[in-house]
Each structure stands twice: as structure tokens, then as C-alpha cells.
C-alpha positions in Angstrom: -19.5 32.3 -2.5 -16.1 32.0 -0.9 -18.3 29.6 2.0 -18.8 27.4 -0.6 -15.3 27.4 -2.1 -13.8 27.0 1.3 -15.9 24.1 2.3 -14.9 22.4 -1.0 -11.5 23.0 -0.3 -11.6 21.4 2.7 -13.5 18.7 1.4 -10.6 17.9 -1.1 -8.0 18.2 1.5 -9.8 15.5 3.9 -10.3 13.0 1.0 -6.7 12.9 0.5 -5.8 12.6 3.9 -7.8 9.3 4.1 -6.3 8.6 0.9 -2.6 8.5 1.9 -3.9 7.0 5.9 -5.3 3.8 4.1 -2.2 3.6 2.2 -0.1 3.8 4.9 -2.4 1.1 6.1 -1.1 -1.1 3.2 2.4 -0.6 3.7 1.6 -1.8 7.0 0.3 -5.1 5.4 3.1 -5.2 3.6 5.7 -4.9 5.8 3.7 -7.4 8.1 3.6 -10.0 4.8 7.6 -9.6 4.6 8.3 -10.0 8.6 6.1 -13.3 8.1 7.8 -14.1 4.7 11.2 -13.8 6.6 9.8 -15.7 9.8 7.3 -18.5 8.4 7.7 -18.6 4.6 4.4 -17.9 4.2 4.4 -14.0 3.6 2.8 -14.3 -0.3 0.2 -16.2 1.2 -0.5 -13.9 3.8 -0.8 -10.6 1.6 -2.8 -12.1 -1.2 -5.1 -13.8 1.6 -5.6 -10.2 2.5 -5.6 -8.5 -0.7 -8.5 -10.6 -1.8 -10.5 -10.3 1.5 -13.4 -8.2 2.0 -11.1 -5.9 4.6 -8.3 -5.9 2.4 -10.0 -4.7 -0.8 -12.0 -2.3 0.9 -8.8 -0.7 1.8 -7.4 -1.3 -1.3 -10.0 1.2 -3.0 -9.9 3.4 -0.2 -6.7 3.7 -0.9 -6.9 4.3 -4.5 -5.7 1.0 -5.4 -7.8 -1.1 -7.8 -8.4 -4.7 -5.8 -7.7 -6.9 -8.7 -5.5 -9.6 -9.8 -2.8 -8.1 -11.3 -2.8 -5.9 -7.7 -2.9 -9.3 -5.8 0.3 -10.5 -8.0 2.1 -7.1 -7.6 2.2 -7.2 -3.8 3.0 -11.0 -4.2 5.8 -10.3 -5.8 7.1 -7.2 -3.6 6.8 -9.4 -0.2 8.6 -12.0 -2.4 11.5 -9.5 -2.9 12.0 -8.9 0.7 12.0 -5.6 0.8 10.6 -3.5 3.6 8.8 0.1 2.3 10.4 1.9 4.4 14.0 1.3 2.4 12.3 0.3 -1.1 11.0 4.0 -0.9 14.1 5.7 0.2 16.1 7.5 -2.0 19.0 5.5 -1.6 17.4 2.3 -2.8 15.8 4.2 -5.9 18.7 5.2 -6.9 20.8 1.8 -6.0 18.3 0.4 -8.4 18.8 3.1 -11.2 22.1 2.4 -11.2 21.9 -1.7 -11.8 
């Protein structure tokens, strides 16, 4: 009984680890969109190009992330704002942005 319990456990525990490596994957994409958004001007096009690729929405849902429209215009928008992850998810920023 505890075989089976363990095994499930483990099961769980892998499935979120590919969870959270796929969406590391997209805030790779992401900052990618925003280094070509600052270098070309093209960045929006470049993330939504992916975003609604086979690729990109495959590792969209592996991710947990629905591959829809509404996805496509959120990360439009994000690359739009210029922010790399790494400081739009620091505490810092969160709480810069509170603050406004």
C-alpha cells in the first residue's frame, strides 16, 4: 500500500517539475520577445508568432497556460511594456507597482 502511495507521490512531484521547467521556458520567450522589442521593434510580433505556433502552444499547455487569444494578447502586451521577468517578478517591482 505505501508502494503505491509513494509512487504517486513521486508521480505528482515530477509533473510539477515539468510544470514550472516549461514555464521557465516561456519566460525565456519572453525575455527573448523584449531583447528583440528593444533591438528591432519587432518583439509583439515575435512572441505572438510563437504563442500561436505549434511549439509555442504545446509549451503553453505544458506549461499550464491555456494557448488562446486572450494568452496571445497578454504576452503582447507584457513584451510591449518592456519589462524583463526577472525584475517584473521581484519583490521590488511588485511592490513599486502597489505603491502607484
Amino acid at each position: 500500500m505505501f508502494d503505491y502511495v509513494d509512487q504517486t507521490a513521486y508521480a505528482n512531484d515530477q509533473g510539477k517539475r515539468a510544470q514550472k521547467l516549461f514555464a521557465a521556458v516561456v519566460l525565456a520567450a519572453l525575455d527573448d520577445a523584449i531583447a528583440d522589442d528593444k533591438k528591432y521593434g519587432n518583439g509583439q510580433d515575435v512572441i505572438a508568432r510563437w504563442a500561436r505556433s505549434r511549439d509555442g502552444r504545446e509549451v503553453l499547455t505544458c506549461a499550464g497556460i491555456e494557448p488562446n487569444e486572450r494568452t496571445v494578447k497578454g504576452l503582447m502586451d507584457f513584451v510591449s511594456k518592456g519589462v524583463r521577468t526577472s525584475v517584473a517578478l521581484s519583490r521590488e517591482e511588485s511592490e513599486r507597482r502597489a505603491a502607484a
